[in-house]
N, C-alpha and C positions, 0 to 999 in steps of 0.2 A: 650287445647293447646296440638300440637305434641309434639313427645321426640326431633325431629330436633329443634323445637322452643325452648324447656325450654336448650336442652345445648347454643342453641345460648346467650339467654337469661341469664344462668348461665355465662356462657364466658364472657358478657358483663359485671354482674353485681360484677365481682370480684375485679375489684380496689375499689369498694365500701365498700364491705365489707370487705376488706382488710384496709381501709382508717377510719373504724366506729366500726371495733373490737379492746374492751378494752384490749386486751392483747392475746396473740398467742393459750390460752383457748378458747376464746370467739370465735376466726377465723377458729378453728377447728371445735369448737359445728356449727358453720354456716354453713360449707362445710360440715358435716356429717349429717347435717338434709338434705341437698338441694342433695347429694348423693342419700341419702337412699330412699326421696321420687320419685326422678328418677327411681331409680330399681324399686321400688313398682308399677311403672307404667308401668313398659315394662314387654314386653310377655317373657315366656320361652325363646321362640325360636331365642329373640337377647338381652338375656341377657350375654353373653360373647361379643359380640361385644361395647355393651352398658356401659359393665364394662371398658372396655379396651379404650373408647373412654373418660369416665370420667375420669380414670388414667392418661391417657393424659393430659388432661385438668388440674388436679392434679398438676403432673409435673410442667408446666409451671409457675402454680400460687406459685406454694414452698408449696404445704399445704399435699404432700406426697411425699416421697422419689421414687430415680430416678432419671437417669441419663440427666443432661438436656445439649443441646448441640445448640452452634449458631456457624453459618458457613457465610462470605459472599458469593457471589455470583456473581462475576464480571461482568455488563454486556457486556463488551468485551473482556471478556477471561481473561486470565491469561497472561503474558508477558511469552514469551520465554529466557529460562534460558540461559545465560554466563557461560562460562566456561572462567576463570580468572586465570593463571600460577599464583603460589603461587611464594613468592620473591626464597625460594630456591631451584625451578625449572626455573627458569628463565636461558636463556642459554644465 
């Protein structure tokens, strides 16, 4: 299996084991074995990309700290803002 596949594969298979770990131990040891044997598989030369893609990945699931952020995304824009006289500027 590629590294693209097993993160896929890892991404997938995380409400799983998030959903079948006895306790927030057991979710760590699962994410730390399925980490490490990722690294062990990749070259030198993208292991800083490789780390930083599983960090990621991390993030999202809660099972490392970081910052995590959701945004919508309107797909018609944003409405154009009003500008509303407050009662006591009202003339």
């Amino acid at each position: 299996m590629d590294l693209e596949s097993e993160l896929e594969a890892l991404d997938r298979e995380m409400p799983r084991m998030q959903s079948t770990a006895t306790d927030l131990f057991a979710l760590a040891t699962a994410w730390a074995e399925r980490h490490a044997a990722i690294l062990a598989r990749t070259p030198p030369s993208m292991r800083a990309e490789m780390e930083a893609r599983l960090h990621r990945i991390g993030i999202r699931w809660g099972v490392v700290s970081g910052p995590r952020m959701t945004a919508q995304f309107p797909a018609m824009g944003l409405p154009r803002k009003r500008i509303v006289p407050r009662d006591d500027e009202a003339a």
